[in-house]
C-alpha positions in Angstrom: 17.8 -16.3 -13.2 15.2 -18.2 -15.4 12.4 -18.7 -12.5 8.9 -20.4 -12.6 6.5 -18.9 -10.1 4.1 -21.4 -8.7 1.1 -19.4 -7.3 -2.9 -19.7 -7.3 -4.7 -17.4 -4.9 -4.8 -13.3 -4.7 -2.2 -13.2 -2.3 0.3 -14.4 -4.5 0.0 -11.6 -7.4 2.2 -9.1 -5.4 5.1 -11.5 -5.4 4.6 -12.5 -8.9 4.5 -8.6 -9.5 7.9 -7.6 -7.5 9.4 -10.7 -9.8 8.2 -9.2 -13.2 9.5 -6.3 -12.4 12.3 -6.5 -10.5 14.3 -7.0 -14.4 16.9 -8.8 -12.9 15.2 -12.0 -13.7 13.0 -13.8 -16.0 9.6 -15.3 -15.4 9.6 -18.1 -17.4 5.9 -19.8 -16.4 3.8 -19.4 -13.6 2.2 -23.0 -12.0 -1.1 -22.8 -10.9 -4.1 -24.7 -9.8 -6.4 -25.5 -12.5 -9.6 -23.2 -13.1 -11.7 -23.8 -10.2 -16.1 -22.7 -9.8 -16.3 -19.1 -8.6 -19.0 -16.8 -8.3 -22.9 -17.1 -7.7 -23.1 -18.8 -11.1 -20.2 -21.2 -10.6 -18.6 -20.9 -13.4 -15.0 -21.9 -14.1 -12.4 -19.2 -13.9 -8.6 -19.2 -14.1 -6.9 -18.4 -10.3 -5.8 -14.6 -9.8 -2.0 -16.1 -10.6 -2.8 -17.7 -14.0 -4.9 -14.1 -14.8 -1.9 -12.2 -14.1 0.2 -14.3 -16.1 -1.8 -14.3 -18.7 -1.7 -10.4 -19.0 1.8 -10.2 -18.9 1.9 -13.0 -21.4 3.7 -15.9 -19.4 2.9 -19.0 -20.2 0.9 -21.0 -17.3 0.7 -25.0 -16.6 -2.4 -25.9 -14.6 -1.6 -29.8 -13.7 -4.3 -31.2 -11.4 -1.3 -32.8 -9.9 2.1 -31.7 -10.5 3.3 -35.7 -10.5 1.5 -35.7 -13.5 4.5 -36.8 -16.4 3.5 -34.1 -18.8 4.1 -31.3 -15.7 7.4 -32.8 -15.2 8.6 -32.9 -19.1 7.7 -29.4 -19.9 9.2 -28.2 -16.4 12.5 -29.8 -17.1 11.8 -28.6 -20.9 11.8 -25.1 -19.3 15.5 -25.2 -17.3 14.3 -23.1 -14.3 17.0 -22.0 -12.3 14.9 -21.6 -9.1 10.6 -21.5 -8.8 9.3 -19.0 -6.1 6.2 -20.4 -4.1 3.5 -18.4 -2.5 0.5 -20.3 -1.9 0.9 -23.0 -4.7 -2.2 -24.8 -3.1 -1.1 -28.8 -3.8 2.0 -30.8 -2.9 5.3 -30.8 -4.8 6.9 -34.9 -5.2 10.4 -34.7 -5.2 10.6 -35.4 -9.0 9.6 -31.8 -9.0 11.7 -30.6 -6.4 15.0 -32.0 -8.3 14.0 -30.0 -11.4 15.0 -25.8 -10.6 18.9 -26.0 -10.1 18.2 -23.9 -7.2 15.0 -25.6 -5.8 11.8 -24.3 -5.1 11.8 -21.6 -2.6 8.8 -20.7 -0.3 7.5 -17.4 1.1 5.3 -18.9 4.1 3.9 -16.0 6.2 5.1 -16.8 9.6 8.5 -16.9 11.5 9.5 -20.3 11.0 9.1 -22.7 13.0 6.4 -21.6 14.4 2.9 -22.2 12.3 3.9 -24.4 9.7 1.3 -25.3 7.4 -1.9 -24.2 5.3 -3.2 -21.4 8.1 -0.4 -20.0 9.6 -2.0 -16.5 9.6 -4.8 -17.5 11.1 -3.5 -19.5 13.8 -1.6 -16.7 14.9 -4.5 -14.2 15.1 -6.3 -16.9 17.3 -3.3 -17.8 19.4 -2.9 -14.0 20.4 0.4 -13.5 19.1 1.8 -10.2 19.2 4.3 -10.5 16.2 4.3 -12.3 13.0 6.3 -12.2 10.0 7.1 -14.3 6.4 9.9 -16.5 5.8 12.0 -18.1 2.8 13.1 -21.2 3.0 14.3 -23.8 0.7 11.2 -26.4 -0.1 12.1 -29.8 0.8 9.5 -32.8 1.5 8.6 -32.4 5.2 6.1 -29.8 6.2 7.6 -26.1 6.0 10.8 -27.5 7.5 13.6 -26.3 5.0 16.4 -24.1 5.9 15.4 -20.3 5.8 16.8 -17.7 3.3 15.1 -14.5 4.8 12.9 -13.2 7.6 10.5 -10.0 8.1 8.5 -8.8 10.9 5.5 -7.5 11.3 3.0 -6.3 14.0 -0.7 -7.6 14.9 -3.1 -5.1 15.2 -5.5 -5.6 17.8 -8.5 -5.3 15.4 -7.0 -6.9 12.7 -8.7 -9.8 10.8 -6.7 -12.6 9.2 -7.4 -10.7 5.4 -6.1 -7.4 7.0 -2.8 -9.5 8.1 -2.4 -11.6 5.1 -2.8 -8.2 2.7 0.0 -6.5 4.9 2.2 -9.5 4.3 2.0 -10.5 1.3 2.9 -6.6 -0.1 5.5 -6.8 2.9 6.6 -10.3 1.7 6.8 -9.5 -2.2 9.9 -7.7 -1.5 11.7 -10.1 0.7 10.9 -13.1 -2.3 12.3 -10.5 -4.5 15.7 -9.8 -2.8 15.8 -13.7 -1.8 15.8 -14.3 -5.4 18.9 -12.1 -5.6 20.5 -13.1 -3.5 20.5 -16.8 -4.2 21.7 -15.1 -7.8 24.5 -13.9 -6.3 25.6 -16.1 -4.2 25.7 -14.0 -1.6 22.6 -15.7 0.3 22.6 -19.0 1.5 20.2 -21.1 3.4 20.5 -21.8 7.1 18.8 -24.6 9.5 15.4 -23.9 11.5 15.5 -24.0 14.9 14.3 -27.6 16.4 13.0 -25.5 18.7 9.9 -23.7 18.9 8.0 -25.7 16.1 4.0 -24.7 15.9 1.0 -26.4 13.5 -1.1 -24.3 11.5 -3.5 -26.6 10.1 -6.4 -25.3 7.9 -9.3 -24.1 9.5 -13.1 -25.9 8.5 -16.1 -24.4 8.6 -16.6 -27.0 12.2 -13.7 -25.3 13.8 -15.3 -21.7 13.1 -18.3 -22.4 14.9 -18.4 -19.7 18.2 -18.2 -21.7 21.7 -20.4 -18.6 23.6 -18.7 -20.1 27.1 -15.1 -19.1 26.1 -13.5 -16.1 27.4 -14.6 -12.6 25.2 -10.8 -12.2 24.5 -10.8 -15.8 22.8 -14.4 -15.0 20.9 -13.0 -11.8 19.7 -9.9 -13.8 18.6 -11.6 -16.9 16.7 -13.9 -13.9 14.5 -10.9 -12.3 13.4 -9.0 -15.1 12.9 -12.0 -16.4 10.9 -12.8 -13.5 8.7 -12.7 -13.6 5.8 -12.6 -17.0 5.9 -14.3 -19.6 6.8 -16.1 -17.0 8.5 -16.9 -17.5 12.4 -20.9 -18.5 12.7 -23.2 -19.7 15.0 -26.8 -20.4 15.3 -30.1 -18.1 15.9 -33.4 -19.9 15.8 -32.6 -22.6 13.9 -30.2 -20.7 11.0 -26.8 -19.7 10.7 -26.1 -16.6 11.3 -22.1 -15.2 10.9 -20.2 -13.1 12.4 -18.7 -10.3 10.4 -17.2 -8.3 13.2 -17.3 -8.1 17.4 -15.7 -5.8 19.9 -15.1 -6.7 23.2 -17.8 -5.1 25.7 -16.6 -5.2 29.3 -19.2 -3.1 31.3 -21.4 -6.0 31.0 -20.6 -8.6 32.9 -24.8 -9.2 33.8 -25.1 -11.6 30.5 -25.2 -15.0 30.9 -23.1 -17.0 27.8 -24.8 -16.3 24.5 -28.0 -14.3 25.9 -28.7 -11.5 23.7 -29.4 -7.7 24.8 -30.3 -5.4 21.9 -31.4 -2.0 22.6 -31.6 0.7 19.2 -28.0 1.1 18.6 -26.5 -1.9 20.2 -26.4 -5.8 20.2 -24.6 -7.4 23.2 -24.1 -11.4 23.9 -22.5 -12.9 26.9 -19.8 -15.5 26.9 -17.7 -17.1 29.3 -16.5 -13.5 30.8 -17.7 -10.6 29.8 -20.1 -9.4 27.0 -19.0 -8.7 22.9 -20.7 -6.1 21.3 -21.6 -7.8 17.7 -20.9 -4.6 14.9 -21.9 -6.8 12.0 -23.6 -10.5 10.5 -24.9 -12.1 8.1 -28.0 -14.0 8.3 -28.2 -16.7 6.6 -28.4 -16.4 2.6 -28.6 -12.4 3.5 -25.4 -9.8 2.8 -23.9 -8.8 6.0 -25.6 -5.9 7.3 -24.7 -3.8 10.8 -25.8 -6.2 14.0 -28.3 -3.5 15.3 -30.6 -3.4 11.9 -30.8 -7.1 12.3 -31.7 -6.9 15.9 -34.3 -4.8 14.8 -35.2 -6.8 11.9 -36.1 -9.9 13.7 -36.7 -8.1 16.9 -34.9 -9.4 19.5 -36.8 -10.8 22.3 -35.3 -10.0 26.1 -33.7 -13.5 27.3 -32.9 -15.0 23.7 -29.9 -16.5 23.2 -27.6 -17.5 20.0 -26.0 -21.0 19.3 -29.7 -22.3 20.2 
């Protein structure tokens, strides 16, 4: 098939990848989001798709909105027979939808219908799910709600972060948007209806909704840093600056701490929340690299009684 990948972030380089090379079909274009400030210098560069692309020498449209008339007329110029999706970034009208004879097709990276939207990786880290997956379904214009071509599973560690997740899944899912797209060759795939049942939200995350409530549970603390990290990064407040949090373990033989009171010794940084104590293994003061909790402790030197989120 003659495909057009739509793509932007780093995520979306091994499907692009397992398309390229699969040499059952060709890659036609690549859609991306235009170049974007990155960097201390914030500069404009291209996204990780539209670099890839460029290497293998595809061409790649970068329309700030892909209603834009010029998108449209060089898409339909183009004849795609179907455009693979993995983290496009911006919302397709239906103008575009109609183009591909065989749609746009999505590879979301949850089982459908749970955790449709922009986080669904994260929301399952902090919801405590056990098992996750990725999904393709056909893109129509409600939110993640098309019929589904394809499942995989895949395990949640309990130490993994939402990057450690989303790299294990997109690898994982590069193959299943792969033998989607052959099968939809074929004919031998066809779509089937989500469930009504079971339907989740997975809204983006803000920097607001990262903040650390120090009265919750450890189990949900430990939960909101993972599902934070990398990003937006889980964070709260020590005199007066933000300070985030790169990594906690949960630290049950102290149940003495009251909610965010700090207890450093030389090795060691405890806080207490709403149960039991987390042991803090890295931060990052603010406008600092992260650096291991205990040589910040010793750093600013930790007074007995101090507390975070003050």
């Amino acid at each position: 098939m003659r495909l057009v990948f739509a793509g932007t972030p780093e995520v979306a380089v091994p499907a692009l990848d397992a398309l390229l090379a699969s040499g059952r079909h060709e890659g036609a274009a690549v859609v991306t989001r235009p170049d974007a400030p990155a960097g201390r210098g914030r500069r404009l560069a291209p996204s990780p798709v539209a670099e890839r692309a460029r290497e293998a020498g595809i061409e790649i449209l970068r329309p700030a909105r892909p209603r834009e008339p010029e998108f449209l007329d060089r898409l339909r110029a183009i004849a795609p027979d179907c455009c693979p999706v993995v983290a496009y970034g911006a919302l397709l009208p239906k103008a575009a939808l109609d183009i591909p004879r065989h749609g746009w097709v999505n590879l979301h990276f949850s089982l459908l219908p749970a955790w449709r939207g922009a986080a669904p990786v994260q929301h399952a880290v902090l919801a405590g799910d056990e098992v996750t997956g990725a999904t393709t379904f056909l893109i129509e214009e409600g939110l993640d709600s098309g019929p589904v071509y394809g499942v995989l599973t895949e395990r949640i560690r309990p130490d993994d972060t939402s990057g450690d997740l989303l790299t294990r899944l997109a690898l994982a899912g590069s193959g299943l948007l792969a033998a989607t797209m052959d099968g939809i060759e074929d004919g031998t795939l066809h779509a089937v209806p989500q469930p009504a049942e079971g339907v989740t939200l997975a809204p983006k995350l803000s920097v607001e909704d990262a903040a650390v409530d120090w009265t919750a549970p450890a189990l949900r603390v430990d939960r909101l840093v993972r599902a934070c990290t990398p990003a937006p990064g889980a964070w709260t407040v020590f005199r007066g600056e933000r300070l985030k949090l790169r990594q906690v373990a949960l630290a049950p033989e102290r149940t003495d701490l009251a909610p965010a009171e700090l207890a450093a010794d030389k090795h060691t940084v405890r806080v207490g929340t709403g149960s039991h104590a987390v042991r803090l293994n890295w931060v990052q003061p603010q406008g600092k690299r992260p650096m291991p909790a205990a040589d910040w402790a010793r750093g600013i030197r930790v007074a007995p009684g101090e507390r975070l989120g003050d």
